[in-house]
C-alpha positions in Angstrom: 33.2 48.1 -52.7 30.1 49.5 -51.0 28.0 47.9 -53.7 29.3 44.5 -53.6 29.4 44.5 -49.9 25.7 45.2 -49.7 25.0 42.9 -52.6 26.2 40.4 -50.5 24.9 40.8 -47.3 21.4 40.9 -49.5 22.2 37.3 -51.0 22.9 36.2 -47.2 19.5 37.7 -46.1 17.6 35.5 -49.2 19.2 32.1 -48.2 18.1 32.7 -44.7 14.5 33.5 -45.3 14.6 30.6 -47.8 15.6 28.9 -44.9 13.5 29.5 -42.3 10.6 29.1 -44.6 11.4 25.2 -45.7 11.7 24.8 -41.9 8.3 26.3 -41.3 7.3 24.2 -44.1 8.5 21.1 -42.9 6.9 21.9 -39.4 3.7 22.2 -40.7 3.6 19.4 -42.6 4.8 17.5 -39.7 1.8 19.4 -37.4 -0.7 17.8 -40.5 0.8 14.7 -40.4 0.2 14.2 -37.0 -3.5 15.8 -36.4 -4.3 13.5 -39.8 -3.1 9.9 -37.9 -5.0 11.6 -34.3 -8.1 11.8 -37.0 -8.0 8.4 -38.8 -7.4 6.9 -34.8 -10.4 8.6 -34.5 -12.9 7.4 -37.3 -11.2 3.6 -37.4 -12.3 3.7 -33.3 -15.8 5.0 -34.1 -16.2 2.3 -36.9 -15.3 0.0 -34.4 -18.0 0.7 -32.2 -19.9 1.3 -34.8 -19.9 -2.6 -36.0 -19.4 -3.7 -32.5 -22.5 -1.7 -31.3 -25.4 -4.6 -32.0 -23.7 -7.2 -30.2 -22.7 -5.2 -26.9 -25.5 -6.1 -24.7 -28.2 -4.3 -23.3 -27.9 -3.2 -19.8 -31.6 -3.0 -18.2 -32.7 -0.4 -16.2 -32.6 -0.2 -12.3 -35.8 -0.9 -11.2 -34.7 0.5 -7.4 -31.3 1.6 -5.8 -31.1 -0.8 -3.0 -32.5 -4.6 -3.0 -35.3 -4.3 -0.4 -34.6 -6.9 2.4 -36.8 -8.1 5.1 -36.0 -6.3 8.5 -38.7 -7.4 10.5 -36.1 -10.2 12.6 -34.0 -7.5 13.7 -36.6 -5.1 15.0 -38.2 -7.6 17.0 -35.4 -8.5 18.5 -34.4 -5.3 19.3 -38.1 -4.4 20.7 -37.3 -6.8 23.5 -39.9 -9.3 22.0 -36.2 -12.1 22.8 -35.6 -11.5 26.3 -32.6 -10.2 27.9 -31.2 -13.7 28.6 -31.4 -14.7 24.6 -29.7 -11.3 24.1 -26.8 -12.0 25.9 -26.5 -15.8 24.8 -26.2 -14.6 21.1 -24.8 -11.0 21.1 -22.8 -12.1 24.5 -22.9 -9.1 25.6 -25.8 -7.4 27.7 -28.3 -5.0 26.5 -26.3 -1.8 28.7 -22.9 -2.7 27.3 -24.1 -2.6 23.9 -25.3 0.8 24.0 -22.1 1.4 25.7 -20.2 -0.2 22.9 -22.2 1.9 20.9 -21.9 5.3 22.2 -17.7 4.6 21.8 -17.7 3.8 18.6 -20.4 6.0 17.2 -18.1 8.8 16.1 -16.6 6.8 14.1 -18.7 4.9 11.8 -21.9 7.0 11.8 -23.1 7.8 7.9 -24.6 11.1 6.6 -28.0 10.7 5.1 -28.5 11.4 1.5 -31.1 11.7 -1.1 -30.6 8.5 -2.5 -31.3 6.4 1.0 -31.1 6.2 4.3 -27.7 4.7 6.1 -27.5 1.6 8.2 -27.7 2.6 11.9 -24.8 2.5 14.3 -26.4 -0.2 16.7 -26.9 -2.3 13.1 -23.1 -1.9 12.3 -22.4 -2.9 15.8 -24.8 -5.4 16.5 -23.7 -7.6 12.7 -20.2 -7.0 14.0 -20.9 -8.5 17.3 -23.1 -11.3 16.0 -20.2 -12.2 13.5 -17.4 -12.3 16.3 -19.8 -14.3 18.3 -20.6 -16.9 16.2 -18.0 -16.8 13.2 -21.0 -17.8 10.7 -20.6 -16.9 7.2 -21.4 -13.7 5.6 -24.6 -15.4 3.9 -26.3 -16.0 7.0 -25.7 -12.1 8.7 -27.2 -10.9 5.5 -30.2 -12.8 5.6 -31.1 -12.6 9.5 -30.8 -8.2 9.0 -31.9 -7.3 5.9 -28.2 -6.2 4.6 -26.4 -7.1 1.7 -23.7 -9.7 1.9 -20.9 -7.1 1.0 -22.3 -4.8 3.0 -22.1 -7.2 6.1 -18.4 -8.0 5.2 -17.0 -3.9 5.0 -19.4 -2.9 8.3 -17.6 -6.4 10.3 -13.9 -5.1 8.7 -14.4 -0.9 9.3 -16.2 -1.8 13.1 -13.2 -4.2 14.1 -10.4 -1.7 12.3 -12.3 1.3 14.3 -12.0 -1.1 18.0 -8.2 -1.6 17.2 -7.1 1.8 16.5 -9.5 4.5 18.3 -10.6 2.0 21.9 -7.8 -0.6 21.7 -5.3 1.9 23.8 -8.5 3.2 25.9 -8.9 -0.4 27.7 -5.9 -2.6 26.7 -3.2 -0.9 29.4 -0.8 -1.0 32.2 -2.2 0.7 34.7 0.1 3.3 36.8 -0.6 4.6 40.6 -3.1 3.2 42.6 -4.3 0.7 39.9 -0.8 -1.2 39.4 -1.1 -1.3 43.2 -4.4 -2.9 42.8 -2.7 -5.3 40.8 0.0 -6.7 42.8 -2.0 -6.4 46.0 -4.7 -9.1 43.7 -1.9 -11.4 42.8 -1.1 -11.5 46.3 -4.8 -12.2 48.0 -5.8 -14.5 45.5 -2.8 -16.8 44.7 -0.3 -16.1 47.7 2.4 -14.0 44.9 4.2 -11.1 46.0 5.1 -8.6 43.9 3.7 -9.6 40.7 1.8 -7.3 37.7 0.3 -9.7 35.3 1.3 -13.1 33.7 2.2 -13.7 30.3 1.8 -16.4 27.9 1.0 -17.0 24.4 -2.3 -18.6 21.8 -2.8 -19.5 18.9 -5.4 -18.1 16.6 -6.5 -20.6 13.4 -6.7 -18.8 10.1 -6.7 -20.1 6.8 -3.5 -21.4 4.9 -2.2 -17.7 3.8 -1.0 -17.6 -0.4 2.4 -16.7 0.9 5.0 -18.6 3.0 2.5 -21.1 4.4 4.9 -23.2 6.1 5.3 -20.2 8.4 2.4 -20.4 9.8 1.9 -24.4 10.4 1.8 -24.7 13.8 3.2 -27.5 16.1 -0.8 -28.5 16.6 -1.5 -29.4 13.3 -2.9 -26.4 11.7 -2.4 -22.6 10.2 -2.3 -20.2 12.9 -1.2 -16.8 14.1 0.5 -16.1 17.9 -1.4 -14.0 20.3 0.8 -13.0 23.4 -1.2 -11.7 26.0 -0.5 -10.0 29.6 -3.4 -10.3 31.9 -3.9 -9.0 35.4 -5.3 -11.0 38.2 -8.9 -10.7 37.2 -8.2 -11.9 33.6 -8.1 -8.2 31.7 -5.5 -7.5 29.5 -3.0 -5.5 29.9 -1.5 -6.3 26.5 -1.6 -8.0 23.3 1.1 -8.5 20.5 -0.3 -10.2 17.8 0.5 -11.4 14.3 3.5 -13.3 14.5 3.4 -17.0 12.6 2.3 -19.8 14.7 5.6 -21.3 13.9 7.2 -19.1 16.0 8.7 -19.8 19.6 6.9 -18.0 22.4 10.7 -17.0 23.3 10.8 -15.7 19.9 7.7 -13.5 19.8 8.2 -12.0 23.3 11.6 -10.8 22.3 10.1 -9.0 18.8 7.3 -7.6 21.2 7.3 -3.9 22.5 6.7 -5.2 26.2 10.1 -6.7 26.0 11.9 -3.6 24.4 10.4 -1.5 27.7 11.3 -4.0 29.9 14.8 -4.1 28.7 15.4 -0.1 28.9 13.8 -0.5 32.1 10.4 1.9 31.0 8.4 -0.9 31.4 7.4 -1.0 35.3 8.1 1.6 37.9 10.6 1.0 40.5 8.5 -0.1 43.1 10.1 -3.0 45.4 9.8 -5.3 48.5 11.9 -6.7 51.0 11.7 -10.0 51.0 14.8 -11.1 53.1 17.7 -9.9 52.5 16.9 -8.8 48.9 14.9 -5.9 47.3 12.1 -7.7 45.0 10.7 -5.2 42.3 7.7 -6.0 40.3 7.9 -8.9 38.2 5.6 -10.8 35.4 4.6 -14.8 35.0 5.7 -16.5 32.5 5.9 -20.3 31.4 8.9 -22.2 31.0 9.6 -20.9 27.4 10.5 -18.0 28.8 14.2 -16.0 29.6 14.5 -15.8 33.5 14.8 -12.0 33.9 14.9 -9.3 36.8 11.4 -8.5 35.9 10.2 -11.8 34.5 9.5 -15.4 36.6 9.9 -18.6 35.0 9.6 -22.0 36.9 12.5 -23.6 37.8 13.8 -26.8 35.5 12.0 -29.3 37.9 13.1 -33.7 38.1 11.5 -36.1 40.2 14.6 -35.8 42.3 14.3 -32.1 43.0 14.0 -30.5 46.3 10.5 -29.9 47.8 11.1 -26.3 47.9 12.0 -25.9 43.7 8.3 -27.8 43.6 6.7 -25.5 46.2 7.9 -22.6 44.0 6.8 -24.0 40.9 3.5 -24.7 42.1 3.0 -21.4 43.5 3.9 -19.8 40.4 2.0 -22.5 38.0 -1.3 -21.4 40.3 -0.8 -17.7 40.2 -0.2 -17.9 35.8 -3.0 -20.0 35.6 -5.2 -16.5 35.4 -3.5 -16.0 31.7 -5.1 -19.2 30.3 -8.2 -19.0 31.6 -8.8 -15.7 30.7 -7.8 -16.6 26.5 -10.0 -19.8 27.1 -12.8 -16.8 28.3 -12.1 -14.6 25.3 -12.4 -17.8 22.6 -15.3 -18.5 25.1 -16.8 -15.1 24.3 -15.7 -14.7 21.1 -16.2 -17.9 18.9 -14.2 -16.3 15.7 -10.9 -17.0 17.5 -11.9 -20.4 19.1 -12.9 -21.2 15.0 -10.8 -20.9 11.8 -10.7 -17.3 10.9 -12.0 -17.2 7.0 -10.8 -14.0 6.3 -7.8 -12.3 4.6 -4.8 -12.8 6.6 -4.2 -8.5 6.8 -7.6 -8.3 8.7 -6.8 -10.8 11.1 -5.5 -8.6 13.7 -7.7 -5.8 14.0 -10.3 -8.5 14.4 -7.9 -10.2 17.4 -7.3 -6.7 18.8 -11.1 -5.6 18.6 -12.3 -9.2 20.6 -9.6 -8.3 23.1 -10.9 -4.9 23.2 -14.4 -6.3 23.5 -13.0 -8.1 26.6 -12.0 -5.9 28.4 -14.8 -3.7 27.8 -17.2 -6.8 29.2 -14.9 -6.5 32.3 -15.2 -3.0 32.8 -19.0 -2.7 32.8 -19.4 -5.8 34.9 -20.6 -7.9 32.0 -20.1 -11.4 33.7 -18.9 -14.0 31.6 -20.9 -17.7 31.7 -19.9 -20.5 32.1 -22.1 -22.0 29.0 -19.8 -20.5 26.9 -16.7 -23.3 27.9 -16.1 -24.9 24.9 -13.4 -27.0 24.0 -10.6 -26.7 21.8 -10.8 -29.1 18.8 -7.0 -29.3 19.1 -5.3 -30.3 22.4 -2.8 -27.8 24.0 1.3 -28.7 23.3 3.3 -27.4 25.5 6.3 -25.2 23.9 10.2 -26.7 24.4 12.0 -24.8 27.6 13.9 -21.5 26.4 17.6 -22.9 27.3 19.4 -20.2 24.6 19.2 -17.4 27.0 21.1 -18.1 30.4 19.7 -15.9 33.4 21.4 -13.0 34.8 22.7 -13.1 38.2 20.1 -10.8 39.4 17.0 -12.3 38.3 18.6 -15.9 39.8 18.9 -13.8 43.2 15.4 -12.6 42.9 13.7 -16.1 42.1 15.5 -17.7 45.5 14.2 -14.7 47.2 10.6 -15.4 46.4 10.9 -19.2 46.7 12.4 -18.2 50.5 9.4 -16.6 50.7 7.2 -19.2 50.1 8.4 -22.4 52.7 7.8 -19.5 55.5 4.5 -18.0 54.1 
């Protein structure tokens, strides 16, 4: 038994090993099989190039790394050999903002030097960027005048705008708390006989070229493709805030209630509670707006005014038309300043806002240093201003109803 019981345990051991050896077998002729089609891949792609060699053509040399350009405009002009006056008629700005502009923005866009060539300057990034949002000529033209390549020109005007939007839009586009707000409201009051108001509010349009996508979205009421700017000034014409992007198809009504201002204003983070008795009725702070605008606590609209209304609903409306006045002129100074938005924008409809936001920027930067805007600079729209429907969907609350007949009070005795 002993015998036969190793016999078979022998005869068990063979098949196995026969086994695992046709496996191995099989494995490695799989292993060939495969390393045999990687190497005939191989040699057919190498006779391809091979043949295809001859005809590939010839690819010459680089004579030098950068196309030399003529520079010699630009370093006249920024000799002096222009005068300050032409300075400021073409770069719109004056000769101490720019360097201003320049010292903000300079940790942001300076370039290392290499071994290969020197980089364009900060006051050349700035100075292309400034002549492009000043004139809104083509790409061509800024190349020629500097010395710079046309693509270059395009990515310095895109990376200058984005760097204004995100890093200095924030530093000079703000409400201002404290002594500033009071600044504010005590301005409204001096110049246009409001009380208690913080800026004025209204809404432009910014012409762009007919995007790829939903097109119809952004065909205006005027005629033409546009995008919404809604801007909050203060009583000297700065902003205090900008929403932008929204399809000029929109209703003002509309963008306003997308916009952050109007989020803060509903949870009541928007303006502190700072108020004034006029009458019987505490008046807090309150912004201008037209009459496609809700009537809210913190936001005036004109009343709904007939031939046949009483002289005191007119007085009101013309007090309050006079005082919101300061938001148009101050977007017909910033197209004024900055042709690109008084112009069709020719530019990809995602870079359109940074370029809104950075002119806005620009704007209030001009205000801050004292950079007087002309009056050479009026131009006028080529499209004539339509008035927006009255907001009707949105009845007014008790309050702000209370408030508004407070403030027209005001007005028959003052």
């Amino acid at each position: 038994m002993a015998a036969e019981w190793f016999m078979l345990q022998l005869l068990l051991f063979y098949l196995l090993y026969k086994r695992h050896k046709q496996r191995c077998r099989v494995r490695m002729l799989k292993l060939l099989g495969e390393r045999r089609a990687i190497i005939l891949r191989k040699r057919k792609r190498l006779l391809r190039i091979k043949v295809l060699l001859p005809f590939k053509r010839q690819c010459p040399d680089r004579a030098y790394w950068v196309r030399p350009r003529c520079k010699e405009w630009w370093y006249s002009v920024k000799a002096g050999s222009m005068g300050e006056v032409w300075w400021k008629d073409n770069f719109r700005v004056t000769q101490q903002t720019f360097e201003e502009i320049c010292r903000e923005v300079q940790p942001y866009i300076v370039r290392k030097n290499t071994y290969l060539r020197q980089p364009i300057s900060v006051d050349e990034r700035v100075v292309v960027t400034l002549w492009r949002l000043a004139t809104n000529v083509d790409y061509r033209t800024i190349s020629a005048l500097f010395g710079i390549g046309c693509s270059t020109v395009c990515t310095i005007v895109i990376e200058t705008c984005e760097v204004l939007s995100e890093h200095l839009f924030h530093m000079y586009v703000y409400i201002p708390t404290g002594e500033g707000q009071q600044k504010v409201v005590d301005g409204f009051q001096s110049r246009w006989g409001f009380p208690q108001a913080i800026g004025a509010i209204d809404g432009s349009h910014i012409p762009i070229i007919k995007p790829c996508h939903c097109p119809s979205d952004y065909y205006n009421r005027k005629g033409f493709y546009s995008i919404i700017v809604q801007g909050l000034v203060d009583h000297t014409g700065k902003f205090l805030d900008a929403y932008i992007g929204w399809p000029g198809k929109c209703h003002d009504a509309r963008v306003f209630q997308n916009s952050s201002l109007y989020k803060k204003g509903i949870k009541g983070s928007l303006l502190p509670c700072l108020t004034r008795k006029l009458g019987s009725v505490d008046v807090p702070l309150v912004i201008l707006g037209d009459a496609a605008y809700p009537l809210l606590s913190w936001l005036m609209k004109p009343y709904i005014e007939t031939p046949s209304s009483p002289d005191d609903i007119k007085l009101y409306n013309y007090r309050q038309s006079r005082a919101r006045m300061v938001v148009e002129n101050s977007f017909g100074r910033l197209k004024g300043r900055w042709r690109i938005l008084l112009k069709r924008l020719d530019c990809h409809l995602d870079n359109v806002p940074s370029i809104v936001s950075a002119c806005i920027t620009l704007h209030n930067m001009c205000e801050k240093f004292n950079d007087h805007w002309s009056p050479d600079w009026v131009c006028q729209s080529p499209t004539q201003p339509v008035s927006q429907p009255s907001n009707t969907q949105q009845l007014p609350s008790s309050s702000a109803a209370i408030i508004r007949d407070a403030i027209k009070l005001y007005f028959q005795h003052n």
